[in-house]
Backbone as a chain_set.jsonl record, in Angstrom:
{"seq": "XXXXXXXXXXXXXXXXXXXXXXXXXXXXXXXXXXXXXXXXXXXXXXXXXXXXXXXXXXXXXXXXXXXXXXXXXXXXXXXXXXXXXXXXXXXXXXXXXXXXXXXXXXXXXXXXXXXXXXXXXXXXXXXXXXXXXXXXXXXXXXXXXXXXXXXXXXXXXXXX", "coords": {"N": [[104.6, 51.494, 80.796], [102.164, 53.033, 80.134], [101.249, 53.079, 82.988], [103.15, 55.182, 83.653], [103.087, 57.109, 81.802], [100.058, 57.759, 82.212], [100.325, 58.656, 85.372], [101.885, 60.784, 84.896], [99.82, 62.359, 83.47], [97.901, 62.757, 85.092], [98.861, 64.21, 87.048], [100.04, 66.315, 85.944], [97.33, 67.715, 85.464], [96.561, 68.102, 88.078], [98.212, 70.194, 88.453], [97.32, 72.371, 86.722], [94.893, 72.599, 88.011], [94.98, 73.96, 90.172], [96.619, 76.13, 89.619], [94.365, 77.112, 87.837], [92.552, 78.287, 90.206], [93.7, 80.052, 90.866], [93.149, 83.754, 91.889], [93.568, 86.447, 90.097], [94.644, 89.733, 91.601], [95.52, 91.773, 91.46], [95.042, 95.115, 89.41], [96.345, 95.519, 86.307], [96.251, 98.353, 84.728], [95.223, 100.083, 86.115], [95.408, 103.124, 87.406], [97.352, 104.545, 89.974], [97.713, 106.264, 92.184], [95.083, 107.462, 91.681], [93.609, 105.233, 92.071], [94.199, 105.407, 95.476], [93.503, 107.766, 95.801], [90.354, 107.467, 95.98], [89.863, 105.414, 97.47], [90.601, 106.523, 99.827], [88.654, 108.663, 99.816], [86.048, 107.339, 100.266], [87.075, 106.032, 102.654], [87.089, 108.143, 104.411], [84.504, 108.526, 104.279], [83.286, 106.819, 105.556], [84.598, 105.97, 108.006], [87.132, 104.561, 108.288], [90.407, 103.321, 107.661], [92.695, 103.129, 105.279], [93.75, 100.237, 103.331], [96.362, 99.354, 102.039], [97.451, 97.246, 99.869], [100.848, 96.169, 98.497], [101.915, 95.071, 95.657], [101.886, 92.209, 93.175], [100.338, 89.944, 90.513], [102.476, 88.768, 89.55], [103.494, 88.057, 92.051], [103.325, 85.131, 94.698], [102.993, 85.291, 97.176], [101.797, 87.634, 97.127], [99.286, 86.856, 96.147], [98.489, 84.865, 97.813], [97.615, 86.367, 100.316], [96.228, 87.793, 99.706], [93.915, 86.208, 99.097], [93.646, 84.686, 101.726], [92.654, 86.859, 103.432], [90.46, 87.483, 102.418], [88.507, 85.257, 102.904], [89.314, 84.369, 105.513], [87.886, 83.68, 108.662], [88.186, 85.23, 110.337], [90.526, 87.048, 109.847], [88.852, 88.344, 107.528], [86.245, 89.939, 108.102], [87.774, 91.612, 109.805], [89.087, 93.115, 108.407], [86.963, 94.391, 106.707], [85.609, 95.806, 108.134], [87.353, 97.697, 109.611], [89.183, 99.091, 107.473], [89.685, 100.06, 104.106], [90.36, 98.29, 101.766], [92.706, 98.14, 99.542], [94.519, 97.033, 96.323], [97.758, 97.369, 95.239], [99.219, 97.69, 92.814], [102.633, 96.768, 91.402], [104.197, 96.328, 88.742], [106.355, 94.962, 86.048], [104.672, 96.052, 83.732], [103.521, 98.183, 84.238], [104.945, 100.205, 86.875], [103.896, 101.692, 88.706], [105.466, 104.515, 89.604], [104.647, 107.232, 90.947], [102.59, 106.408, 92.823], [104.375, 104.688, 94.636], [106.539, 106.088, 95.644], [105.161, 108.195, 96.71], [103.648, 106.335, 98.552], [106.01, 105.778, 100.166], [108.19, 104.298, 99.325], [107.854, 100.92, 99.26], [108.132, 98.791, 98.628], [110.659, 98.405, 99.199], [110.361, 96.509, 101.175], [109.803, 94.262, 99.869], [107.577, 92.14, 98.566], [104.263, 91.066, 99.077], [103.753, 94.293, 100.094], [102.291, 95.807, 103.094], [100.199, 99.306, 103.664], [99.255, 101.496, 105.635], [96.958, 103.689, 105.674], [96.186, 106.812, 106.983], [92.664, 108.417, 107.326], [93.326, 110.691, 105.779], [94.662, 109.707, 103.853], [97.229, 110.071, 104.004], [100.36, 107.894, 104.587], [100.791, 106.055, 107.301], [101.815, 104.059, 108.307], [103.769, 101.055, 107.118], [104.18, 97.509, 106.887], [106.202, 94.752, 106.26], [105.62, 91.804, 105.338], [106.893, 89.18, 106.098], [106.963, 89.03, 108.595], [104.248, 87.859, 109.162], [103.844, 86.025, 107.79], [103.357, 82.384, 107.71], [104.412, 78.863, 107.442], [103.72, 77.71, 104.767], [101.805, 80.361, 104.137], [99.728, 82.559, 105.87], [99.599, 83.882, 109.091], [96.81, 83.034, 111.406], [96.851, 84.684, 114.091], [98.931, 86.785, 113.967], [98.479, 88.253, 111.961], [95.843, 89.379, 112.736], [96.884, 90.405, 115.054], [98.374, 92.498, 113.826], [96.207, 94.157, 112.357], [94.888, 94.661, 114.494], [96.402, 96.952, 115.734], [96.75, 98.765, 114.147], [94.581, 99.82, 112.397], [91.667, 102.331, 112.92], [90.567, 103.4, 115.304], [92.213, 102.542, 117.417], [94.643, 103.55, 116.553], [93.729, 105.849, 116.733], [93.172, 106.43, 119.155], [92.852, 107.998, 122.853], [95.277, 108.86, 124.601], [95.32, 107.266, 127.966]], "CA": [[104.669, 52.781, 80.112], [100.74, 53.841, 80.209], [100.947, 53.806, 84.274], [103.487, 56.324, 83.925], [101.851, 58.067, 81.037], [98.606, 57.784, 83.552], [100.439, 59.378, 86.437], [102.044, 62.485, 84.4], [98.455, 63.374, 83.201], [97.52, 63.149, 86.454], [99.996, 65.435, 87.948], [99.762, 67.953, 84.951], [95.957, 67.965, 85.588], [96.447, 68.573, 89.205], [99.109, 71.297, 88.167], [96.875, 72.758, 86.005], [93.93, 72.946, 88.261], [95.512, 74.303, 91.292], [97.093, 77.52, 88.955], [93.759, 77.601, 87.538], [91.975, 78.919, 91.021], [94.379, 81.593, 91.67], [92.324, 84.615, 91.202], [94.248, 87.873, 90.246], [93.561, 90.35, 92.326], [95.861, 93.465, 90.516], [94.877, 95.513, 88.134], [98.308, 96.671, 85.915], [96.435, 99.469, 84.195], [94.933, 101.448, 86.763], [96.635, 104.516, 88.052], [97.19, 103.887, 91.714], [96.947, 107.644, 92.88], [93.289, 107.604, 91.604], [93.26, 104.359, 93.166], [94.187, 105.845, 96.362], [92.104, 109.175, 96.628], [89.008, 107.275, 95.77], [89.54, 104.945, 99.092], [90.125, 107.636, 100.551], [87.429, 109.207, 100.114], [85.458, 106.25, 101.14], [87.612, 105.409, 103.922], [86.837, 109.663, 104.921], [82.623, 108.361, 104.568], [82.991, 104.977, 106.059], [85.067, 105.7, 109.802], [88.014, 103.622, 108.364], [91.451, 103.788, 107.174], [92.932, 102.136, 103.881], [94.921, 99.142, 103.552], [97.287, 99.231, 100.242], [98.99, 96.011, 99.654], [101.475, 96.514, 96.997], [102.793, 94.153, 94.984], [101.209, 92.194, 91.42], [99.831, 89.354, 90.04], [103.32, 87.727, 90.013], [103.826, 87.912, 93.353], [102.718, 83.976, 94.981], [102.7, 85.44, 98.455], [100.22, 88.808, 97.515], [98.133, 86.294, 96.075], [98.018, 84.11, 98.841], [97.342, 86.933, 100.991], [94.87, 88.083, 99.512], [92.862, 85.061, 99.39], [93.58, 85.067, 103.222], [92.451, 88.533, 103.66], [88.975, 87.751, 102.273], [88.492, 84.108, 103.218], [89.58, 83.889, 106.541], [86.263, 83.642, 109.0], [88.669, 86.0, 111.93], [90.607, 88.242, 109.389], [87.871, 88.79, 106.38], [85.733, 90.398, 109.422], [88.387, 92.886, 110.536], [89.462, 93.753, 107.338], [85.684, 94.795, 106.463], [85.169, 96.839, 109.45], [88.522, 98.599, 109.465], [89.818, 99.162, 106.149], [89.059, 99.981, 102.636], [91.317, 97.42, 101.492], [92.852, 97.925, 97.936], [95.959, 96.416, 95.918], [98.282, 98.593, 94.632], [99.993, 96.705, 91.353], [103.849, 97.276, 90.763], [105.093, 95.062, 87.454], [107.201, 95.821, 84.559], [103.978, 97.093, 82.747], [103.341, 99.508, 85.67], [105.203, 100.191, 88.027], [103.226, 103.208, 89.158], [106.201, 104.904, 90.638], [104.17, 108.015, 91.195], [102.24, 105.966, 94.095], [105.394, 104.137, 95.129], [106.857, 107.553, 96.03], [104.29, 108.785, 98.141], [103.599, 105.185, 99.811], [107.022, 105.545, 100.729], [108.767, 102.937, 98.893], [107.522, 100.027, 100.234], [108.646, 97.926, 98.272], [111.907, 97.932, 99.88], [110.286, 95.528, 102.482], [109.669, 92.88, 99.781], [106.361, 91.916, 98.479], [103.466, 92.522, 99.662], [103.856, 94.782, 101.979], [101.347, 96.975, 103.435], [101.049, 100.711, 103.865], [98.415, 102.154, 106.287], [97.052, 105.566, 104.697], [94.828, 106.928, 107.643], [91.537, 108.833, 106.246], [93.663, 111.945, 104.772], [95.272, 109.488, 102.906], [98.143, 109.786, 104.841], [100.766, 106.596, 104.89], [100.982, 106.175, 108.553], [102.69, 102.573, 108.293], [104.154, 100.376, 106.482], [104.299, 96.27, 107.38], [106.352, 94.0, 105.658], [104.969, 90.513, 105.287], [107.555, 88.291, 106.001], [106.373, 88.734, 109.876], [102.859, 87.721, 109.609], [103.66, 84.476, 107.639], [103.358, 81.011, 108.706], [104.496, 78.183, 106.915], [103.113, 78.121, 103.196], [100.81, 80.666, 104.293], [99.757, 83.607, 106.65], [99.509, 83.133, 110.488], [95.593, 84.213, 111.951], [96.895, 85.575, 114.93], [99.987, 87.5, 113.527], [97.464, 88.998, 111.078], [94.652, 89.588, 113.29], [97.196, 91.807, 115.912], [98.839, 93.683, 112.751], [95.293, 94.788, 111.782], [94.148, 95.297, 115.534], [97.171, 97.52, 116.309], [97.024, 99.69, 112.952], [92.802, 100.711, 112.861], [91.675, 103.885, 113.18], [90.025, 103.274, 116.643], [93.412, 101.864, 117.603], [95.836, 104.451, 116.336], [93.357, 107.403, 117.224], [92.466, 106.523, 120.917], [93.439, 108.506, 123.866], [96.089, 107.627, 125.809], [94.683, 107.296, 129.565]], "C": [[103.344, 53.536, 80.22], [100.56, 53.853, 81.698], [101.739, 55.271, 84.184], [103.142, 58.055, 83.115], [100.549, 58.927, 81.868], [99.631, 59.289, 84.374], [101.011, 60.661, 86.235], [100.713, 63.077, 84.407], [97.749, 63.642, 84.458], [98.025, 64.43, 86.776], [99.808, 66.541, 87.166], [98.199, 68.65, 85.365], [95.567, 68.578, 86.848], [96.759, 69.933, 89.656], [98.06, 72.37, 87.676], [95.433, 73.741, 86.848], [94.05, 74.424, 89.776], [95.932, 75.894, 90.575], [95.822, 78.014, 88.176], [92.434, 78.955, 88.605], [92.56, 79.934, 91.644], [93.714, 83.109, 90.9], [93.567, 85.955, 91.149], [93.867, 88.784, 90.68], [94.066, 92.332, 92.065], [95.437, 93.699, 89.545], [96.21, 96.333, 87.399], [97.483, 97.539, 85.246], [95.536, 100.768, 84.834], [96.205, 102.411, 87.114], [96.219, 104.754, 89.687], [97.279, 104.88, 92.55], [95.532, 107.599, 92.837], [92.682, 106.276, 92.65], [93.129, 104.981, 95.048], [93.623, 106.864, 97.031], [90.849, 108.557, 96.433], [88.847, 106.127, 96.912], [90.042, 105.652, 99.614], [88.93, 108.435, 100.763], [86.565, 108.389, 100.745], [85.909, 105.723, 102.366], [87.076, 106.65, 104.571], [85.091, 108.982, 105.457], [82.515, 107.816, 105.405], [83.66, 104.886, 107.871], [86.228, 104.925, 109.529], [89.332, 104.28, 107.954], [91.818, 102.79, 105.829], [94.068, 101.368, 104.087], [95.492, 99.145, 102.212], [98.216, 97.967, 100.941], [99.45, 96.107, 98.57], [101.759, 94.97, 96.804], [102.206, 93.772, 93.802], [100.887, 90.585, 91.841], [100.978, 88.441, 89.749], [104.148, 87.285, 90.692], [102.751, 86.228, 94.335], [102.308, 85.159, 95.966], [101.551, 86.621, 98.222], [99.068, 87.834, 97.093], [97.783, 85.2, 97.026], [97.579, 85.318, 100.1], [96.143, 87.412, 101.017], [93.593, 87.463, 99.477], [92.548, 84.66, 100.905], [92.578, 86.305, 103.596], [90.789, 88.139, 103.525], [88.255, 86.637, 102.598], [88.65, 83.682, 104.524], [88.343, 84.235, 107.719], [87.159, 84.565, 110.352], [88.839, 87.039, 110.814], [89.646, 88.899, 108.417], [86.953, 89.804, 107.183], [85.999, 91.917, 109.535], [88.771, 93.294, 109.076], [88.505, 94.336, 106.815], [85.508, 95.668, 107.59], [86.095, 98.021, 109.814], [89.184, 99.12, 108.778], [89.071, 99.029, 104.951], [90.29, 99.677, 102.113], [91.456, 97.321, 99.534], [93.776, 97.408, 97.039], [96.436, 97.419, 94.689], [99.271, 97.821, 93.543], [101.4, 97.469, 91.34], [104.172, 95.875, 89.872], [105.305, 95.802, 86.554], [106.248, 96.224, 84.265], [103.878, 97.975, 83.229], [103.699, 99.51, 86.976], [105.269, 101.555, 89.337], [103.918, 103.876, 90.625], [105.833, 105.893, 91.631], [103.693, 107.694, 92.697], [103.206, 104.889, 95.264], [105.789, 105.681, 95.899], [106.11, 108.009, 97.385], [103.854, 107.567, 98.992], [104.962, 105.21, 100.483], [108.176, 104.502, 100.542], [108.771, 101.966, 99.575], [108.213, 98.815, 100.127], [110.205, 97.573, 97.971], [111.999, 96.87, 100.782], [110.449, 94.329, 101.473], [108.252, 92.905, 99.305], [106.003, 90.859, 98.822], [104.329, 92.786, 100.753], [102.789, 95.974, 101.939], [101.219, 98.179, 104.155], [99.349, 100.724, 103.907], [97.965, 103.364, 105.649], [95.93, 105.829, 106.189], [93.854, 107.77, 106.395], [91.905, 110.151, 106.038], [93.819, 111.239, 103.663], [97.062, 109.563, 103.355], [99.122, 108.914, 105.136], [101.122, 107.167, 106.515], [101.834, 104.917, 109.312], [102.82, 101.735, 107.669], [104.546, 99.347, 106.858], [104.806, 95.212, 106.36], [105.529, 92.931, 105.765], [105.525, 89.56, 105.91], [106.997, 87.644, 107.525], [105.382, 88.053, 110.266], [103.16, 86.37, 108.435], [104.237, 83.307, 108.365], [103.349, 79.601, 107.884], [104.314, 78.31, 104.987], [101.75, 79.473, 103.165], [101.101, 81.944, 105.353], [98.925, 83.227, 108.358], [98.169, 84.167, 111.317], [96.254, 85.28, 112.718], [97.765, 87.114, 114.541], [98.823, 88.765, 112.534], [96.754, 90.04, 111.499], [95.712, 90.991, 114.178], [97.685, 93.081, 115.069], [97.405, 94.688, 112.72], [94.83, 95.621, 112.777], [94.888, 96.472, 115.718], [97.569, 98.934, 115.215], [95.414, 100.408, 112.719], [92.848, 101.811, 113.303], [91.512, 104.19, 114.553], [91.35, 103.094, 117.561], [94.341, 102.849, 118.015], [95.287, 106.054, 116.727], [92.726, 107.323, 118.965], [93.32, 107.15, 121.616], [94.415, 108.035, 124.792], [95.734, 108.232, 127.287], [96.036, 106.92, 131.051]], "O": [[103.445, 54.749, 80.409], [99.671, 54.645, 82.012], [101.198, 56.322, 84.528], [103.029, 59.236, 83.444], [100.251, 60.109, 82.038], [99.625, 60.476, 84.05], [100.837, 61.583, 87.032], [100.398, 64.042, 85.104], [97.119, 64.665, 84.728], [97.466, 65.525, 86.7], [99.45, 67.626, 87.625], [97.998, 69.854, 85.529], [94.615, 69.35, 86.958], [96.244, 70.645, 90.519], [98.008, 73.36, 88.405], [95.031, 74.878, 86.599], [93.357, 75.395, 90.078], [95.436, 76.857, 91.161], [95.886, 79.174, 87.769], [91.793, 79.915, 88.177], [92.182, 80.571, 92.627], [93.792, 83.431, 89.714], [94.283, 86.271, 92.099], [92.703, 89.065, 90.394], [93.526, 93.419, 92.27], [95.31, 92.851, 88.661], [96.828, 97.334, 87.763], [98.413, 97.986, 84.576], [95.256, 101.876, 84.377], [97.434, 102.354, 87.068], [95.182, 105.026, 90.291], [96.979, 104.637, 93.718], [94.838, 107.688, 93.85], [91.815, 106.248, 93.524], [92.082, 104.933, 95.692], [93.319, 107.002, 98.216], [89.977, 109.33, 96.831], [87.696, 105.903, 97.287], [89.874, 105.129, 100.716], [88.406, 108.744, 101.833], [86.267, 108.717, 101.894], [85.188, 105.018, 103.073], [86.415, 106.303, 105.549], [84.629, 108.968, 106.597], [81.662, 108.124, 106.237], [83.334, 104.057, 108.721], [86.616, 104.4, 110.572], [89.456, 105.503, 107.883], [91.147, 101.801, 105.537], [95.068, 101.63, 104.756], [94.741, 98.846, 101.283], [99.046, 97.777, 101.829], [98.722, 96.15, 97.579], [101.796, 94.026, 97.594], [101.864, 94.724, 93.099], [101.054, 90.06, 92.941], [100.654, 87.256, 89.659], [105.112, 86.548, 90.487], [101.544, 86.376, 94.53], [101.403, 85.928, 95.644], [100.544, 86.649, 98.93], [97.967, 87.964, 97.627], [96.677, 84.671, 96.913], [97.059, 84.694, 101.025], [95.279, 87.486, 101.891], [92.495, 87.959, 99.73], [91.414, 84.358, 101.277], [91.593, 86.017, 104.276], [89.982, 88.45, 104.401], [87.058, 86.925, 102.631], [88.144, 82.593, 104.798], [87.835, 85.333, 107.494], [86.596, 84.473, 111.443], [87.928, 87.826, 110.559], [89.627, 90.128, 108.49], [87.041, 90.868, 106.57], [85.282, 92.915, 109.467], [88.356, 94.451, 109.002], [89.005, 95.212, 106.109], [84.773, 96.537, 107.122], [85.689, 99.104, 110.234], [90.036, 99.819, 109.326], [88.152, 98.246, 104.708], [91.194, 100.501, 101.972], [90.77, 96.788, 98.662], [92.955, 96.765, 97.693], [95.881, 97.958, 93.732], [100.29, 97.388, 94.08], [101.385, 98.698, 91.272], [104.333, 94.724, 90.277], [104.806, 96.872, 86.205], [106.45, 97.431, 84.401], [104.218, 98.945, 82.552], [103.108, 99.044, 87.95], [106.007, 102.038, 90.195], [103.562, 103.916, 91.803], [106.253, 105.855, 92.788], [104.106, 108.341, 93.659], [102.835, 104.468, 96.36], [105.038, 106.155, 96.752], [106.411, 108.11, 98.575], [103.69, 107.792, 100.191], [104.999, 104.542, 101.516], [108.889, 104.013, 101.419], [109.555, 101.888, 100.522], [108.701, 98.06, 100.968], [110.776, 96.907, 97.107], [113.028, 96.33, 101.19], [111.097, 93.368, 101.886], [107.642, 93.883, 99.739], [106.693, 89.85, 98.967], [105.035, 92.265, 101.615], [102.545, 96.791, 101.051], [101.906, 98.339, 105.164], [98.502, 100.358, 103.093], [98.809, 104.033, 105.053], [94.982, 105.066, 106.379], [94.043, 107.832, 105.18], [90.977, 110.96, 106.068], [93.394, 111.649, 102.583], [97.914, 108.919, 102.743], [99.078, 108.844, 106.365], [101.553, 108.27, 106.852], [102.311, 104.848, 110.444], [101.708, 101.285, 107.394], [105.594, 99.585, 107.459], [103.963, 94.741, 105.596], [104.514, 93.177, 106.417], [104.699, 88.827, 106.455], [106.701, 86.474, 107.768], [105.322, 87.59, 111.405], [102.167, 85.644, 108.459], [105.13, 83.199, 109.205], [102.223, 79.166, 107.642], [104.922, 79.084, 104.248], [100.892, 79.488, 102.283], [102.227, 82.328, 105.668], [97.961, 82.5, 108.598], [98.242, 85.336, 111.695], [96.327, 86.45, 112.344], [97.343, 88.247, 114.773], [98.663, 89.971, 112.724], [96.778, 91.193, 111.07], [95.466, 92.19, 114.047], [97.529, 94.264, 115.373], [97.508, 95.875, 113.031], [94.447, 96.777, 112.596], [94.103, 97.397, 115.93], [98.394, 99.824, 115.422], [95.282, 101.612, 112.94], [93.76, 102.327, 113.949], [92.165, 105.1, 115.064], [91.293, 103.738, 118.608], [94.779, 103.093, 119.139], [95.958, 107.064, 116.939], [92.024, 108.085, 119.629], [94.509, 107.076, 121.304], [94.37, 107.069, 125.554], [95.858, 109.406, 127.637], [95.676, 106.919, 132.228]]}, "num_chains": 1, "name": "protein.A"}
């Protein structure tokens, strides 16, 4: 009876620790227009375009993405160099239809999904997720060509 005692507390403890390192990375009471003209504007200073990932805080997959996104030693990189990367919160407390609307309802794909704004502000594309994962997780390469193929440099070059 106290091994199996033992091996619950274990497991709870493991449970416990594992849900304790998930960082949240939405905020539910911003207002996600202001969110969006203010990387804009910085994306306008900076040479970039903005990355909105919608979704919330009880979404597994935005939060595994997002820990991808800033963690990964290929995508963390390109996502810094190309994007003013921000998260756009939809949950029952807010489900800041206002910026749903003008992203284009995105969240028809599913969460996350991500919506290109070039530097007007502009949505210029919208990428479900489902594509760019890979097992429990998100797949470098899949990632890496989404990001290459959406950039400002990318989407504003000449065609020759």
């Amino acid at each position: 009876m106290k091994r199996i005692a033992l091996i619950w507390a274990m497991m709870f403890g493991l449970l416990a620790a594992a849900s304790a390192q998930v960082v949240k990375v939405y905020d539910e009471d911003v207002d996600a227009m202001k969110q969006i003209k203010e990387a804009t504007e910085l994306a306008q200073k900076t040479g970039r375009y903005v990355m909105c990932q919608v979704g919330g805080n009880w979404c597994p997959w935005c939060l595994r993405f997002a820990d991808f996104a800033s963690s990964d030693s290929v995508i963390a990189p390109l996502m810094e160099e190309n994007y003013v990367y921000i998260h756009i919160n939809y949950s029952k407390k807010n489900k800041n239809l206002e910026a749903m609307r003008y992203l284009g309802n995105p969240g028809r794909f599913g969460y996350p999904a991500f919506v290109v704004l070039n530097e007007k502000g502009e949505p210029i594309h919208i990428q479900e997720s489902e594509s760019l994962e890979e097992g429990r997780g998100y797949s470098r390469q899949r990632v890496e060509r989404f990001l290459r193929l959406w950039n400002k440099k990318a989407v504003e070059s000449e065609v020759k």
